[in-house]
C-alpha positions as CSV (number, residue, x, y, z in Angstrom):
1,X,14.4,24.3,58.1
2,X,10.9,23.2,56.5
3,X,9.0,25.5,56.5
4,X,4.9,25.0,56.7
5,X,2.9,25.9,53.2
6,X,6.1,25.3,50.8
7,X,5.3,22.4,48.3
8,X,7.0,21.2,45.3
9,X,4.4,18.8,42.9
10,X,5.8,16.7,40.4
11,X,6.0,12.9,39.4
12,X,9.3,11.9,40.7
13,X,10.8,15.1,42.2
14,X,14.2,15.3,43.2
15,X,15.0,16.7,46.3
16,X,18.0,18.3,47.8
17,X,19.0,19.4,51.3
18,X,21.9,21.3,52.0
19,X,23.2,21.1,55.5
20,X,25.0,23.1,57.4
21,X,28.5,21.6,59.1
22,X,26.4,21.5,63.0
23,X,23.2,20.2,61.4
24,X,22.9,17.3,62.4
25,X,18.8,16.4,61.6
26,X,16.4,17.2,57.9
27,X,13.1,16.4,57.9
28,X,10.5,16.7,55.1
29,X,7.4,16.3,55.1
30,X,5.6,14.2,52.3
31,X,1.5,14.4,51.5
32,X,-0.5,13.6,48.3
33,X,-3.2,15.9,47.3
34,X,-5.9,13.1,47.9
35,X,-4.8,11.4,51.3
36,X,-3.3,8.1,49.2
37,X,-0.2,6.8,50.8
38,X,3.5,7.9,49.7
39,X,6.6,7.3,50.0
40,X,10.4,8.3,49.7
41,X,13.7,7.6,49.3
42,X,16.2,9.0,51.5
43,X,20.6,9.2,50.3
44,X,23.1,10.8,51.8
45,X,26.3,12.0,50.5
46,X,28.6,13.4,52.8
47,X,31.1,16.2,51.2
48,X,33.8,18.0,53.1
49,X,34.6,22.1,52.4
50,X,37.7,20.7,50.4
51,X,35.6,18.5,47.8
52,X,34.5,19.7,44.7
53,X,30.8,20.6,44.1
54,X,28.9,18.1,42.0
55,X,26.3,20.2,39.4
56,X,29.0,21.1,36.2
57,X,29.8,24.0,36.0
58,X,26.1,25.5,36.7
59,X,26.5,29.1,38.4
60,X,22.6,30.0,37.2
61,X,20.8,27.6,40.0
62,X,21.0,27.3,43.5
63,X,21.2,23.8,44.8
64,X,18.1,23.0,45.8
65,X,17.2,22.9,42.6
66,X,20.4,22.2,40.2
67,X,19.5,20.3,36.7
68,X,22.7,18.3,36.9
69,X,21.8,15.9,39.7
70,X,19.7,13.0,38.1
71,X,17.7,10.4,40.2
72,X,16.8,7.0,38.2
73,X,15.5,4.2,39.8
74,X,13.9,0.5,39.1
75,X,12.5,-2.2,41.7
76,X,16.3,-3.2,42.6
77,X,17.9,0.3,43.1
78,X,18.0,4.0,43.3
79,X,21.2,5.7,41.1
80,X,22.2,9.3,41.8
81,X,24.1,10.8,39.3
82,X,25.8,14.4,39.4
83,X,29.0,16.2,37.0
84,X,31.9,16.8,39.5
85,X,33.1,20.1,39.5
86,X,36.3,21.2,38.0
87,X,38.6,21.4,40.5
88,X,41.4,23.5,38.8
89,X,43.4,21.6,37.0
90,X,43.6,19.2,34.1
């Protein structure tokens, strides 16, 4: 849930939601510091309890703001790329 008066500033941030198996709506809310229009790029990736977590093997950061997920973009597309988890075996 958003919460009014929390703000991340950066030139293409990356931002993650976590939801919780009833959620069924997220909503941010996006504003530049001089009133200029913005914009932004919603993906969703739907994981079950049974699928690996993407981020490595990273046990220091919560999601929200894991250094293993890594947004590039140009005029034609938006790529999301993450390191699976290990899932046990290999």
């Amino acid at each position: 849930i958003p919460v009014y008066g929390f703000s991340v500033t950066a030139a293409d941030a990356g931002l993650l939601s976590n939801l919780t198996p009833s959620q069924t709506t997220v909503s941010w809310f996006l504003e530049t510091p001089d009133g200029s229009s913005v914009a932004g790029v919603g993906v969703i990736l739907p994981y079950s309890n049974t699928d690996p977590v993407p981020g490595a093997c990273n046990q220091e950061f919560p999601m929200e703001i894991d250094p293993n997920i890594y947004l590039q973009y140009n005029l034609f597309e938006t790529t999301i790329t993450f390191a699976p988890a290990n899932i046990g075996y290999g």
